[in-house]
Residue frames as qw, qx, qy, qz and C-alpha x, y, z in Angstrom:
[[0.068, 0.413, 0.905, -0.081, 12.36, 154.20, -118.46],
 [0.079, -0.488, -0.536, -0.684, 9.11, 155.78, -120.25],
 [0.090, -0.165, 0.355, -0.916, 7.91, 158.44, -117.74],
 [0.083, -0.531, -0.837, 0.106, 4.32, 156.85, -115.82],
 [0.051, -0.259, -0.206, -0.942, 1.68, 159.54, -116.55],
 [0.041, -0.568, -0.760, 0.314, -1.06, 160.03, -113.50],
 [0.165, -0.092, -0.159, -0.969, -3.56, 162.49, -114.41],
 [0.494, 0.208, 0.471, -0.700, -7.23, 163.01, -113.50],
 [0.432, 0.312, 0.792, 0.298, -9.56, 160.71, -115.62],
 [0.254, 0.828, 0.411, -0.285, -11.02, 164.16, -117.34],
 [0.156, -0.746, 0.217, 0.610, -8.19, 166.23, -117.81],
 [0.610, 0.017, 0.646, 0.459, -7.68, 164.53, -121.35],
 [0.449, 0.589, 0.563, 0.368, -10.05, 165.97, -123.00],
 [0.305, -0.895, -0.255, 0.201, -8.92, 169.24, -121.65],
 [0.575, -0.423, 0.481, 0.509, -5.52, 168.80, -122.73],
 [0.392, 0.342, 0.735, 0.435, -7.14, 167.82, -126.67],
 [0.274, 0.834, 0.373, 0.301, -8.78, 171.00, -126.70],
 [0.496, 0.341, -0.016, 0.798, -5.89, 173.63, -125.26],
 [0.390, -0.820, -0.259, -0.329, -7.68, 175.06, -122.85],
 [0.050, 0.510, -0.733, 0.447, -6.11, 175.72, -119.54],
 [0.409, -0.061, -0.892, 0.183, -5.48, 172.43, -117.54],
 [0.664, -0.464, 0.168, -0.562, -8.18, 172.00, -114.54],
 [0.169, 0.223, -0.945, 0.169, -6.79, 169.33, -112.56],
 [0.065, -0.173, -0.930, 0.316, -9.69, 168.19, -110.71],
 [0.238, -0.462, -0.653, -0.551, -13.52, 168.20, -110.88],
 [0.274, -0.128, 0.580, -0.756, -15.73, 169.71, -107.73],
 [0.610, -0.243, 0.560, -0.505, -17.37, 167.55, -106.06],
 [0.109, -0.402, 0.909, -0.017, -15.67, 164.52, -106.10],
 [0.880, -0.317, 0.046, -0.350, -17.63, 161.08, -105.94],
 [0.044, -0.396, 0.895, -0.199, -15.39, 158.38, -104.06],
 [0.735, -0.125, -0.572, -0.343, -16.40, 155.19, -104.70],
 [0.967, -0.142, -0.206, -0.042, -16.09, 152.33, -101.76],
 [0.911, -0.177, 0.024, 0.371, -13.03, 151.44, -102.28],
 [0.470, 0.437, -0.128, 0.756, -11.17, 154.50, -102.87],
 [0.542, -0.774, -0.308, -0.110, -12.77, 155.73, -99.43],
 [0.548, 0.269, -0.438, 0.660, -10.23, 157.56, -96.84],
 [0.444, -0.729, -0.513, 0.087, -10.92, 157.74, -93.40],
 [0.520, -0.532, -0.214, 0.633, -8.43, 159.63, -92.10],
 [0.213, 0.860, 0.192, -0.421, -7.62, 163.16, -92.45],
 [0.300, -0.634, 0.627, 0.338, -4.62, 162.35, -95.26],
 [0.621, -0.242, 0.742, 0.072, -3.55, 159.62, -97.47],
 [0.468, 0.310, -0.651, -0.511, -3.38, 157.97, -101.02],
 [0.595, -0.150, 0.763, -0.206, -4.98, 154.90, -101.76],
 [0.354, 0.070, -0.730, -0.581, -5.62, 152.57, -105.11],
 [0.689, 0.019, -0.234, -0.686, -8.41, 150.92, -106.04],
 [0.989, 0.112, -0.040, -0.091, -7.02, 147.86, -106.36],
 [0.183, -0.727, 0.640, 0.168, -3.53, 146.64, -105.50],
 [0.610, -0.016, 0.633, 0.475, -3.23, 144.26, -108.55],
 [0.236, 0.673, -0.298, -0.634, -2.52, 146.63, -111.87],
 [0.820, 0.236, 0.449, 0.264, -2.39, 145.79, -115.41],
 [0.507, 0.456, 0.345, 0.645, -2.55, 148.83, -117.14],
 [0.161, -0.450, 0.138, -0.867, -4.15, 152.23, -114.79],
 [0.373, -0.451, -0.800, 0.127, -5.69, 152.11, -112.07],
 [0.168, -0.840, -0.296, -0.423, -7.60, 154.35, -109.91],
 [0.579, -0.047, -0.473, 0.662, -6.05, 156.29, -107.10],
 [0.310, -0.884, -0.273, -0.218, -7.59, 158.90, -104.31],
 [0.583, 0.052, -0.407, 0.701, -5.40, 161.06, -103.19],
 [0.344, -0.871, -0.272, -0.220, -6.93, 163.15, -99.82],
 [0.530, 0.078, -0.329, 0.778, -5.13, 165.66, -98.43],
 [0.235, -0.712, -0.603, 0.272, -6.42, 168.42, -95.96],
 [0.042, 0.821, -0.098, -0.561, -4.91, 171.74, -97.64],
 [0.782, 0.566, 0.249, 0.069, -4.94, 171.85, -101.29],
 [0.363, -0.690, 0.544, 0.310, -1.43, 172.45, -103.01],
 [0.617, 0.556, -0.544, -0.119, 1.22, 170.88, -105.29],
 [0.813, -0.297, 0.500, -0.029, 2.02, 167.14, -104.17],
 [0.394, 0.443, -0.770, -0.235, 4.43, 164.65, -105.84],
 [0.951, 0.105, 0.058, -0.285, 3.22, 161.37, -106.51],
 [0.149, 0.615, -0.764, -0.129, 6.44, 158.76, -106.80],
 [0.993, -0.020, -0.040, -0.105, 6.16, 154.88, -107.84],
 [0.134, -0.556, 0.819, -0.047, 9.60, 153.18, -106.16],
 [0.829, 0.145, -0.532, -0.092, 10.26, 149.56, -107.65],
 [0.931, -0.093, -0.344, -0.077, 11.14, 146.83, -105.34],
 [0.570, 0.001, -0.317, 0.758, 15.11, 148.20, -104.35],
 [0.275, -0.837, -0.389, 0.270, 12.77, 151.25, -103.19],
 [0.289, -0.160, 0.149, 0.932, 13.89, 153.55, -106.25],
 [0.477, 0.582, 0.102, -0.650, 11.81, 156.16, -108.04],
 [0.441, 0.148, 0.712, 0.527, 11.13, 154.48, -111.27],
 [0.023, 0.573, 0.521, 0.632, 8.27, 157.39, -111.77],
 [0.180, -0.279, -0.228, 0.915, 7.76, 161.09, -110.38],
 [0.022, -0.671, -0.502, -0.545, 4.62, 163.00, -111.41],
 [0.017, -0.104, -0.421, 0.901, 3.44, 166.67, -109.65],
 [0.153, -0.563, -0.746, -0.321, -0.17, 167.30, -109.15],
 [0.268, -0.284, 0.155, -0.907, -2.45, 169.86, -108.32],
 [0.364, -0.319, -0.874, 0.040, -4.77, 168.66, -105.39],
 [0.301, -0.542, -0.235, -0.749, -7.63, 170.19, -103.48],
 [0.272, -0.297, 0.718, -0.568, -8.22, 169.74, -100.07],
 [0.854, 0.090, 0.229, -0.459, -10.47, 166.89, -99.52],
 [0.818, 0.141, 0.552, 0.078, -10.61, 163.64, -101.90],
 [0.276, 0.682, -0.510, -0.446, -8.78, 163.96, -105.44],
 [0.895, 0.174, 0.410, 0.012, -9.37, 161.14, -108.00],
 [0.190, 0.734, -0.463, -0.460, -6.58, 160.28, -110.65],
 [0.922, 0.357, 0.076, -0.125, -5.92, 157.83, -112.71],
 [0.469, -0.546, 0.649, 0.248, -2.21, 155.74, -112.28],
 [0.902, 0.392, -0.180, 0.014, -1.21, 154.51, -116.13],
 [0.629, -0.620, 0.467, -0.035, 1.20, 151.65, -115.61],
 [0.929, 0.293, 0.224, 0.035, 1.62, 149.63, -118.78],
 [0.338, 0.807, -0.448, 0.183, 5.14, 151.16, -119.07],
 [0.462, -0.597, 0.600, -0.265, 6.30, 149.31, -115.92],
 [0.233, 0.295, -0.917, 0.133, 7.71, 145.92, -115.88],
 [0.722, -0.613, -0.282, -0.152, 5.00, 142.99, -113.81],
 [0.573, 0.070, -0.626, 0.524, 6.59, 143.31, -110.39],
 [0.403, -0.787, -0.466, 0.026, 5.73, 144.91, -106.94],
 [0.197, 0.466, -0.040, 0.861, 5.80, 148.55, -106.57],
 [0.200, -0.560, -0.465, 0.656, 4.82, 151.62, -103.76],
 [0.189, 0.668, 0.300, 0.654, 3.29, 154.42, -104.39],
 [0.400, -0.547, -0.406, 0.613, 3.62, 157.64, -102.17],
 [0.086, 0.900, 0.299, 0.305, 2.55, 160.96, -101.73],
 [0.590, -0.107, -0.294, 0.744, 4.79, 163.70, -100.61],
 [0.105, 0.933, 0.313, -0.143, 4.04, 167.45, -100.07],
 [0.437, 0.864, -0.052, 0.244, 6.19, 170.58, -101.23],
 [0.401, -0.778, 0.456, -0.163, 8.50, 169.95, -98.30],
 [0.360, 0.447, -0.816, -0.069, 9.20, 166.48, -99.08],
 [0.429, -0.029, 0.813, -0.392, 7.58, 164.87, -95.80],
 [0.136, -0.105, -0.902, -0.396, 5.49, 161.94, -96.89],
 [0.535, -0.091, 0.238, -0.805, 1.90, 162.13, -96.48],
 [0.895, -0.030, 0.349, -0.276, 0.81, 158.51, -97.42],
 [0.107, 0.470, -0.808, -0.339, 1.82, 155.16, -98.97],
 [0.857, -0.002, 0.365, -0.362, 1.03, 152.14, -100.30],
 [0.195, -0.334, 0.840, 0.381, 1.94, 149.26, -102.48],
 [0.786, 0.456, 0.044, -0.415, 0.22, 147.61, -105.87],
 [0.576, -0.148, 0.694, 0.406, 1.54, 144.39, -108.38],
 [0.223, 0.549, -0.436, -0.677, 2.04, 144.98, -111.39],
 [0.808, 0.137, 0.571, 0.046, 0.56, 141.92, -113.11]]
């Protein structure tokens, strides 16, 4: 299966000109719904997909995290690493490789423990 590419909604054009990568803009804005109270956690925008959606991932010491979408039998069907800053971290989940069906997404740290989860349909 075609590898699921999450990347910051900037980094493209970053990529198009060869520059070195910056994974993440300072100072964030979080909309609403991509709010996180706590001091952790991943969350989408929206938990029906078609094609990307948005995704906040807030973590409280900045680092390398894996990102991992598990299909339905609760395998990896997609693995991505990311550079994240402490605090809020917007990216941008493309799905339109995936099959419609209902997936998880989860955040892990460099140890492996999970730091958050959640779940989204694939329409």
């Amino acid at each position: 299966m075609k590898k699921i590419l999450i990347v910051v909604a900037l980094v493209s054009a970053t990529l198009v000109s060869c520059q070195k990568e910056e994974s993440f803009v300072p100072d964030v804005q979080v909309s609403e719904e991509l709010k996180i109270t706590q001091i952790n956690g991943i969350k989408l925008q929206t938990p029906f997909v078609t094609n990307e959606v948005a995704m906040n991932v807030k973590t409280e010491k900045a680092g390398t995290f894996v990102v991992k979408i598990l299909n339905i039998a609760n395998r990896v069907v997609s693995k991505e690493s990311v550079d994240v800053k402490s605090g809020d971290n917007v990216l941008k989940v493309y799905t339109s490789a995936l099959p419609s069906s209902a997936y998880r997404i989860a955040l892990f740290d460099d140890k492996g423990v999970q730091i958050g989860i959640t779940d989204f349909n694939k329409l």
